[in-house]
N, C-alpha and C positions, 0 to 999 in steps of 0.2 A: 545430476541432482541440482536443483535450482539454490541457491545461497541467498542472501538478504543484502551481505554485502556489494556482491556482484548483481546482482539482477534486478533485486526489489528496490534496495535502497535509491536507486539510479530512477526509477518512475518517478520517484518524488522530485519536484520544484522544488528551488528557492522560495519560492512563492506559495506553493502548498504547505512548507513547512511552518513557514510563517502564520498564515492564515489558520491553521490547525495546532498552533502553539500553546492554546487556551486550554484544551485538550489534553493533548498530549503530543511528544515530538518523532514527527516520522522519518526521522534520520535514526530513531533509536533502536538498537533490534529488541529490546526487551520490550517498551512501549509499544511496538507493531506488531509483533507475537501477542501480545496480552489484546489488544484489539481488531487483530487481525479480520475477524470474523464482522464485525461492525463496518471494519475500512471497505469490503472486499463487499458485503451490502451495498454499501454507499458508490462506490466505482463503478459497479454492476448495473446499477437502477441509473446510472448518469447522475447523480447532485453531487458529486465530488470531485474532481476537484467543480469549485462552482464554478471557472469559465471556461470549461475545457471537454467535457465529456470523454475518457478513457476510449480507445476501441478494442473491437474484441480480443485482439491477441494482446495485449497486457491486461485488461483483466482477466485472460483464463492465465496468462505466467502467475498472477496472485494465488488466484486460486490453485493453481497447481503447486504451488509454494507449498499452502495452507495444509492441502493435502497431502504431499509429503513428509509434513512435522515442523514446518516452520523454521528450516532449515539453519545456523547462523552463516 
C-alpha cells in the first residue's frame, strides 16, 4: 500500500512546496488528498512542478496512491 508520508510526501521539493504555497501545502496529507486529483492533472500533463517535468514512474506512484484511497 503506497502512504503519503512515505512515498508521496518525498516527490515534493523544498521548492515545490514553496511555489505551491499560495495554493495550498504539499507537505500536507489533508491538503494533497483534497487536491489530489488536480495535482496528479498537472504532474501528468508536465506544468507542474514548473521546472522539472515528473517522469512516468512517479506520476503513476500518484496515481496509484489516488487510486488506492489516498492512503495517510
Amino acid at each position: 500500500m503506497i502512504g503519503f508520508e512515505a512515498q508521496i510526501k518525498p516527490l515534493f521539493r523544498d521548492r515545490d512546496r514553496l511555489e505551491m504555497d499560495y495554493a495550498f501545502d504539499l507537505w500536507s496529507y489533508e491538503e494533497v488528498k483534497e487536491w489530489a486529483e488536480g495535482i496528479y492533472e498537472r504532474v501528468a500533463d508536465g506544468t507542474m512542478p514548473c521546472d522539472e517535468p515528473w517522469d512516468a514512474e512517479r506520476v503513476q506512484l500518484l496515481r496509484d496512491w489516488i487510486d488506492q484511497g489516498c492512503q495517510p
